[in-house]
SEKETOR-982836 format. One line per field, with one value per residue (C-alpha): x, y, z. Coordinates in nm, 3 decimals, padded with zeros to 5 digits. Each point is the difference from the previous one (the first is absolute). Last residue first. Example, Ala and Ser with C-alpha at 12.3 -4.5 7.8 and 13.67 -1.06 7.14 Angstrom:
SEKETOR-982836
xx	(01.367, -00.137)
yy	(-00.106, -00.344)
zz	(00.714, 00.066)
***
This chain:
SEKETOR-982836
xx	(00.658, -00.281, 00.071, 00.028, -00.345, -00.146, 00.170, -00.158, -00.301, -00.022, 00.150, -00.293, -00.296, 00.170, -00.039, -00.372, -00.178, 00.251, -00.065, 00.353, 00.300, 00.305, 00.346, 00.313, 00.236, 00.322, 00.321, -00.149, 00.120, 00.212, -00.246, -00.055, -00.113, -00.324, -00.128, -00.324, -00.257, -00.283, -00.309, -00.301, -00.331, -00.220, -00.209, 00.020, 00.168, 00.335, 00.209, 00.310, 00.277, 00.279, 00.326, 00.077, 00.114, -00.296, -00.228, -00.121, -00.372, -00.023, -00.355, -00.272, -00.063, 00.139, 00.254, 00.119, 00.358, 00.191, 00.345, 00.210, 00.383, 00.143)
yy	(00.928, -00.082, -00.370, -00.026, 00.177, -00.230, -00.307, 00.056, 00.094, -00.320, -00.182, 00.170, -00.091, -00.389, 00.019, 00.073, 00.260, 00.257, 00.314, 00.083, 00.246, 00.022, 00.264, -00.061, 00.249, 00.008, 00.199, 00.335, 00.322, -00.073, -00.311, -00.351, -00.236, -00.141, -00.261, -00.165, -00.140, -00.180, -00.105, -00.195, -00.009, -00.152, -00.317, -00.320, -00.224, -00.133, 00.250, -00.046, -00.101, 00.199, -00.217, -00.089, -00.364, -00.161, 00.256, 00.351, 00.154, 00.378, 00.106, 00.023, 00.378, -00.080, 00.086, -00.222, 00.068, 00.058, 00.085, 00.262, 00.057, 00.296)
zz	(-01.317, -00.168, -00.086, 00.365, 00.110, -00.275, 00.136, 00.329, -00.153, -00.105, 00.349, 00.212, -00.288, 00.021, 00.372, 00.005, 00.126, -00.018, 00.268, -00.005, -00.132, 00.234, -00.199, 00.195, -00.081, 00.225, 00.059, -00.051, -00.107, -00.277, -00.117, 00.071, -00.251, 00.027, 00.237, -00.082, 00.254, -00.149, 00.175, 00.009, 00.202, 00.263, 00.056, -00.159, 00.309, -00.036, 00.225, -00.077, 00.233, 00.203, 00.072, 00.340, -00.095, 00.139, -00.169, 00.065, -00.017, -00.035, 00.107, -00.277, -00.135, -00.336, -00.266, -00.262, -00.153, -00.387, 00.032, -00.194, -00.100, -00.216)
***
């Protein structure tokens, strides 16, 4: 099982020289963890979203929590 920890806000995506997406740096919105769970006979992909974090260290805690779980 893999998961990632992301911020989510309502700012437009900004890109750099290179093309890549950047952060948004201002103190607004919430975190997120996305954990993918093994698939199952009748599907070939679990992906289980939780959000609403206000900080990224609540986001990666329950991350590790929803891991330990499984």
């Amino acid at each position: 099982m893999r998961g990632s920890v992301f911020k989510r806000c309502t700012c437009p995506p900004r890109t750099g020289a290179r093309g890549r997406r950047l952060a948004c740096n201002i103190a607004h919105g919430s975190w997120s963890f996305k954990l993918d769970l093994p698939s199952t006979p009748t599907s070939p992909r679990r992906v289980v979203t939780r959000g609403g974090f206000a900080s990224r260290a609540d986001a990666e805690a329950e991350l590790a929590a929803a891991l330990a779980r499984q």
